[in-house]
C-alpha positions in Angstrom: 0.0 0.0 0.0 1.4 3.1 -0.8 1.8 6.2 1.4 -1.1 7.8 -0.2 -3.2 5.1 -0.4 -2.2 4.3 3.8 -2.9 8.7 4.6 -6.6 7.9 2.7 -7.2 4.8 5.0 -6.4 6.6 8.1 -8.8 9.2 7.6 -11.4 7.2 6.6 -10.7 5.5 10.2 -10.8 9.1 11.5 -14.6 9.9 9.7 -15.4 6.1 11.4 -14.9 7.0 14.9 -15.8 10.8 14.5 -19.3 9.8 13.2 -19.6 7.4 16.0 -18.8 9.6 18.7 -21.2 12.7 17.3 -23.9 9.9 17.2 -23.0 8.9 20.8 -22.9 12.6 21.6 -25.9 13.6 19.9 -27.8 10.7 22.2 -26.2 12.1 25.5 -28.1 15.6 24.8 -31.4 13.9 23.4 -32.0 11.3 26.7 -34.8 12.4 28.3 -37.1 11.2 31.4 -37.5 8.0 29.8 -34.3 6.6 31.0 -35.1 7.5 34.1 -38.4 5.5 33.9 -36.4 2.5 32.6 -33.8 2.5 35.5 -36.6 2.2 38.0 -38.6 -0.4 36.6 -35.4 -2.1 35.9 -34.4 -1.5 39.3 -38.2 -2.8 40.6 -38.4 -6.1 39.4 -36.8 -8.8 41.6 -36.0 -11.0 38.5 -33.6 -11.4 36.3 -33.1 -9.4 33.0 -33.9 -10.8 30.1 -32.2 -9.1 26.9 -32.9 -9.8 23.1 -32.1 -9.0 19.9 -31.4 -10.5 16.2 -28.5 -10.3 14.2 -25.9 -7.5 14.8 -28.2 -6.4 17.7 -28.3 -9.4 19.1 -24.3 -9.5 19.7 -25.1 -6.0 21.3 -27.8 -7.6 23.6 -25.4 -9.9 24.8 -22.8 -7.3 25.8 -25.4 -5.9 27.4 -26.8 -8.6 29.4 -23.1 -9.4 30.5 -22.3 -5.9 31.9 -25.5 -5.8 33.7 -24.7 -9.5 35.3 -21.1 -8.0 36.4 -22.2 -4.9 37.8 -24.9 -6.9 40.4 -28.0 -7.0 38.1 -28.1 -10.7 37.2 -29.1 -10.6 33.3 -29.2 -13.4 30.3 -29.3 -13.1 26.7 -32.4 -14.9 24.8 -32.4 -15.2 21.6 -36.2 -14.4 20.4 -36.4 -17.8 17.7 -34.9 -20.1 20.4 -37.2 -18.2 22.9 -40.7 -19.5 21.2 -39.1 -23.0 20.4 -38.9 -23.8 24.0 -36.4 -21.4 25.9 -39.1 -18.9 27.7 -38.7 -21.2 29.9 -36.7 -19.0 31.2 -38.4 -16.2 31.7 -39.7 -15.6 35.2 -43.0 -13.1 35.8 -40.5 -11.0 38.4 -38.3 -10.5 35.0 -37.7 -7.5 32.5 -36.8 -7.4 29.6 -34.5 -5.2 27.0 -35.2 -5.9 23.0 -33.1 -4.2 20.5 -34.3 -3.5 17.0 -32.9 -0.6 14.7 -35.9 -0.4 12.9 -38.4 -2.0 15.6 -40.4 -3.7 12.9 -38.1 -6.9 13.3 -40.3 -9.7 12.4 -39.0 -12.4 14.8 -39.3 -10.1 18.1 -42.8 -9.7 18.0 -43.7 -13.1 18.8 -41.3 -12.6 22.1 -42.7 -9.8 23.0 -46.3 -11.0 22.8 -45.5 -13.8 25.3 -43.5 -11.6 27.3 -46.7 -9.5 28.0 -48.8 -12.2 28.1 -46.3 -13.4 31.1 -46.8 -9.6 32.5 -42.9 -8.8 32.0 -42.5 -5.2 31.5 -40.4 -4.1 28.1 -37.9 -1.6 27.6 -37.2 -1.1 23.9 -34.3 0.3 22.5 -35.0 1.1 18.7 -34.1 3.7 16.4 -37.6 4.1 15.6 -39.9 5.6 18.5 -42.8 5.6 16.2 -42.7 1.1 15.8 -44.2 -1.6 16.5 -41.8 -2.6 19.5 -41.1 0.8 20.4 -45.5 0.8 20.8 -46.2 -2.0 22.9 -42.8 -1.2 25.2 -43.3 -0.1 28.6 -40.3 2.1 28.0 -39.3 3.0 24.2 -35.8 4.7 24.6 -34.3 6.4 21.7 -31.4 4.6 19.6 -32.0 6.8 16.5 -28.9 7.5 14.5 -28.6 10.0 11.4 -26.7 7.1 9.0 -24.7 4.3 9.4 -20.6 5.0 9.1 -21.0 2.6 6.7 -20.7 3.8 3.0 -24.1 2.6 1.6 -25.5 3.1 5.4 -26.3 -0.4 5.3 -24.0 -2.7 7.6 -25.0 -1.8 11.3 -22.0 0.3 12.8 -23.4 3.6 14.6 -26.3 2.5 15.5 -24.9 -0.7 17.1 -22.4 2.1 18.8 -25.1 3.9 19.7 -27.3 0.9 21.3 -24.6 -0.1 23.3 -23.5 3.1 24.8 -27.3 3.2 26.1 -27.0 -0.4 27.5 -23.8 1.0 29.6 -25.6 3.9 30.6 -28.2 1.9 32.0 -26.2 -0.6 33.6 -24.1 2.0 35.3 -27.2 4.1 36.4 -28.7 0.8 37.7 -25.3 0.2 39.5 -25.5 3.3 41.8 -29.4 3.8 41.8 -29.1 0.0 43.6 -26.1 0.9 45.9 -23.9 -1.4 44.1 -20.7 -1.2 46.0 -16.4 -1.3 45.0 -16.8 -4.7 47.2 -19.5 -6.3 45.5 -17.6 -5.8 42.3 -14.7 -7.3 43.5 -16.8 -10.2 44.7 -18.2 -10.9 41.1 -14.6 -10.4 39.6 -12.7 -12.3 41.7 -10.2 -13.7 38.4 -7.3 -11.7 37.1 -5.5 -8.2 37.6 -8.9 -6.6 37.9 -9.9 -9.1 40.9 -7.1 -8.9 42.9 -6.4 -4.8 42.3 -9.9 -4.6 43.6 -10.0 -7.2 46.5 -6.3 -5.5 47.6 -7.0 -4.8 51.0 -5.5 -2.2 54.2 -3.4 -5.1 55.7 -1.7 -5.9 52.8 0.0 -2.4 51.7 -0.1 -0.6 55.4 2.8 -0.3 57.2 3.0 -2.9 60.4 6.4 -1.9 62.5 8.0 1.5 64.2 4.7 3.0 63.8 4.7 6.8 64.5 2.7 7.5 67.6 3.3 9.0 70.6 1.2 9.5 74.0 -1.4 12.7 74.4 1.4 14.1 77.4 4.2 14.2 75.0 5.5 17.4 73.7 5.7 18.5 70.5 9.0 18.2 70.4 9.2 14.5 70.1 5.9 14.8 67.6 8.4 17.3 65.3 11.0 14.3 64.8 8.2 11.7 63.9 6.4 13.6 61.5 9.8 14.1 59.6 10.9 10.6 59.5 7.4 8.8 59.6 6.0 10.7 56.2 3.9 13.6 58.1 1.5 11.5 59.9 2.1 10.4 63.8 -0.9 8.5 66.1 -2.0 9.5 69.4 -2.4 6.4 71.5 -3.1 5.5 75.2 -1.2 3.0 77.5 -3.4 0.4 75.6 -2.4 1.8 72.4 -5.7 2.7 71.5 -6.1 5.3 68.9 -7.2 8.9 70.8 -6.7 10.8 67.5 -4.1 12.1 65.1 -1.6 15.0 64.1 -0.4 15.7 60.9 2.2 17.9 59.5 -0.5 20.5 58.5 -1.3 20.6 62.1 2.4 21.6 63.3 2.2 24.1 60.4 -0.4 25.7 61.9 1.1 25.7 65.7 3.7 27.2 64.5 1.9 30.1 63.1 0.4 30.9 66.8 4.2 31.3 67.9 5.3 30.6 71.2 6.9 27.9 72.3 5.4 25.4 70.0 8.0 22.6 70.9 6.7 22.5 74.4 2.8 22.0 73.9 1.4 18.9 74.5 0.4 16.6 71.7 -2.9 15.9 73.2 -3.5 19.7 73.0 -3.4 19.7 69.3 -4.1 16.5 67.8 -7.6 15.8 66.1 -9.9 14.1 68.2 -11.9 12.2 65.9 -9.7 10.9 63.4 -10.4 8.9 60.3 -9.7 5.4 60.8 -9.0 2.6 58.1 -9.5 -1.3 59.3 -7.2 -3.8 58.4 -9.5 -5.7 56.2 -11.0 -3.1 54.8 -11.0 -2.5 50.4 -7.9 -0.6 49.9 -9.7 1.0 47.1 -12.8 2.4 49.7 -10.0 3.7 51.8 -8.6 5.5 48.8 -11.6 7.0 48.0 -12.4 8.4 52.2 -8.2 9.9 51.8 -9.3 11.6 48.7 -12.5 12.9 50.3 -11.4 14.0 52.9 -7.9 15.3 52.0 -5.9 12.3 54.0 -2.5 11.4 53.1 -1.8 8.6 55.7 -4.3 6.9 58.2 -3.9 4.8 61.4 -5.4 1.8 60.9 -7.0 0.3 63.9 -8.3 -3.2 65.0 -12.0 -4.4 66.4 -11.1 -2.4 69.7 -9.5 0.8 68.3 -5.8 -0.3 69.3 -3.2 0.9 66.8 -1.8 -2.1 64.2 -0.3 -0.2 61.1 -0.6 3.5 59.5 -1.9 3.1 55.5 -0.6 5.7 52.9 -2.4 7.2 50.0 0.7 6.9 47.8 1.3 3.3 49.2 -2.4 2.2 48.2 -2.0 4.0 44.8 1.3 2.4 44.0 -0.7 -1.4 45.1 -3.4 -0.3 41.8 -6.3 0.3 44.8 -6.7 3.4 42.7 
């Protein structure tokens, strides 16, 4: 190929995915109340979700029903033939369902969508054409429409495909949170790979265990000075029991010192916050990361059951481990 002919095939790569994204785009400004209808029946129904399609839309469905099934919504694709030959089996009345069609008028849906309202299973279509026969008898009808196909004879499904499954992400992601679906719980159903064990990385395996910064609440700030230098700006106030009483942190000698004085003589007690943030050992080193970000934290004191003092977690340390 020459270098003409390789400059021509890169652009044309370009118009693909700048098509594709407008028609992406273009949906994002154009979803309306609808979705939100959708995520609450969706989020209603104590089944499972059943999601459908034919062809190109099919392979879409599947994706579809596996991101809901990985982000706590347990899903399955059926395919609508198979589905009247046998396999509604598997439809429960607690279900709902998701049918893709492009042009909603596809001729082996409808008989799956009669027995799924004869079985009283709500639909949500998603079709490009709002004014169709699925997009009619759906409970929800949300709009897929795309302007052509980045195809040159806007035939072969590309945009709209695009388009269909950016909607099913957008609704399995707005199911996610509008169910409370947690960090843990997705480390729970993705227990294989880098992605299972970055996410099931827990407090006692990055924080740090031995000559552990902390100091009693009668100790002067002279001793606290030394700590905070060597121990990475983060020293624990503990009792005779070595129970956590709070915390001070190198922003909090910054700002003794601005009072003036004898800052080197005042108790550590005196200054240190009283209510500090506190990690657990076996707590999701990626839920810790997100309370440090929150709340401004660069190191923690983890504590156990009883609040005694067993290891001080970094930010950095955690981020380094991929809990972030």
């Amino acid at each position: 190929m020459s270098a003409p002919d390789r400059a021509k095939v890169v652009e044309r790569g370009r118009d693909v995915l700048a098509q594709e994204a407008a028609a992406v785009q273009a949906l994002a400004q154009r979803l309306d109340a609808r979705f939100a209808d959708a995520v609450s029946l969706l989020a209603s129904r104590p089944g499972r979700i059943v999601v459908s399609g034919v062809g190109k839309s099919g392979a879409i469905a599947r994706k579809i029903a596996a991101t809901l099934t990985s982000t706590g919504t347990p899903a399955t694709f059926l395919h609508p033939v198979d589905s009247v030959h046998g396999d509604l089996g598997i439809v429960g009345r607690g279900d709902a369902a998701i049918v893709l069609s492009k042009s909603g008028e596809t001729d082996e849906l409808m008989p799956l969508v009669a027995h799924l309202k004869r079985l009283g299973v709500p639909v949500i279509a998603i079709t490009g054409e709002l004014d169709s026969t699925l997009a009619r008898h759906a409970d929800v009808a949300l709009d897929a429409a795309v302007a052509s196909e980045a195809c040159p004879f806007d035939l072969a499904p590309t945009t709209s495909t695009t388009v269909a499954l950016a909607l099913g992400d957008a609704l399995a992601i707005a199911l996610l949170e509008t169910k409370g679906f947690q960090a843990d719980d997705f480390a729970r159903l993705h227990p294989g790979g880098s992605l299972g064990r970055r996410l099931l990385l827990t407090v006692a395996d990055v924080m740090v265990r031995t000559d552990l910064p902390a100091l009693g609440p009668e100790a002067p700030m002279r001793e606290c000075v030394v700590l905070l230098a060597e121990k990475r700006g983060t020293v624990a106030v503990v009792d005779g029991a070595r129970r956590v009483l709070g915390v001070v942190t190198a922003g909090d000698l910054a700002r003794l010192m601005e009072r003036g004085g004898d800052f080197l003589s005042v108790r550590v007690g005196e200054i240190m916050t009283r209510t500090p943030k506190l990690a657990r050992p076996d707590e999701l080193g990626g839920a810790v990361v997100y309370r440090m970000e929150q709340h401004g934290i660069m190191a923690m004191p983890v504590a156990d059951e009883v609040g005694v003092l067993v290891g001080i977690v970094h930010l950095h340390d955690l981020m380094r481990a991929g809990a972030a």
